[in-house]
C-alpha positions in Angstrom: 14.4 33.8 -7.6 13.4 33.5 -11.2 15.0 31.9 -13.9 15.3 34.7 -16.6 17.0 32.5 -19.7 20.1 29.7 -19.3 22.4 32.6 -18.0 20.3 35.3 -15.9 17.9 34.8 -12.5 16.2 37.8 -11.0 14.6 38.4 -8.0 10.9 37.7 -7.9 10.5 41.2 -6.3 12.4 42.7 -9.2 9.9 41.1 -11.6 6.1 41.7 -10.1 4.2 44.5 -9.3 2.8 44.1 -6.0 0.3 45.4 -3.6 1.4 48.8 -2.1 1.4 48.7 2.1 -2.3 48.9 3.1 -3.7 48.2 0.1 -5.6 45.4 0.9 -6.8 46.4 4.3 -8.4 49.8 2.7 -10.5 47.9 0.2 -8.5 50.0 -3.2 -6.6 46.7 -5.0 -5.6 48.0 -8.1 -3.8 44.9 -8.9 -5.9 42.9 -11.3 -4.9 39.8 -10.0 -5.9 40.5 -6.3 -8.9 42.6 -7.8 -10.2 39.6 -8.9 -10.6 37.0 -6.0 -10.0 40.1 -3.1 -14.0 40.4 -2.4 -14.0 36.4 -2.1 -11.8 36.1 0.3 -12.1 35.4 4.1 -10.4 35.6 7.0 -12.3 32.7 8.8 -11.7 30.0 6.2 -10.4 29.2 3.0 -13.8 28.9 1.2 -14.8 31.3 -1.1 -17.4 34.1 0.1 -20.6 34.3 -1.6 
């Protein structure tokens, strides 16, 4: 949940955009956020890729 202001909360789903199913595994993020670190990540460790 998300605080809003002093009187409202909202779901956290309600307030993001998210990844649609499969979007990850495919390789076509077009959420900036995971866009960013997507290519760095690994499934082996939490180190970045180079």
């Amino acid at each position: 949940m998300i605080r809003i202001n002093a009187r409202e909360v909202r779901s956290a789903r309600s307030q993001y955009d998210w990844v649609e199913p499969g979007e990850l595994l495919d390789h076509n993020v077009t959420h900036p956020a995971f866009a960013k670190f997507w290519d760095m990540a690994r499934a082996d460790s939490f180190a970045a890729a180079v």
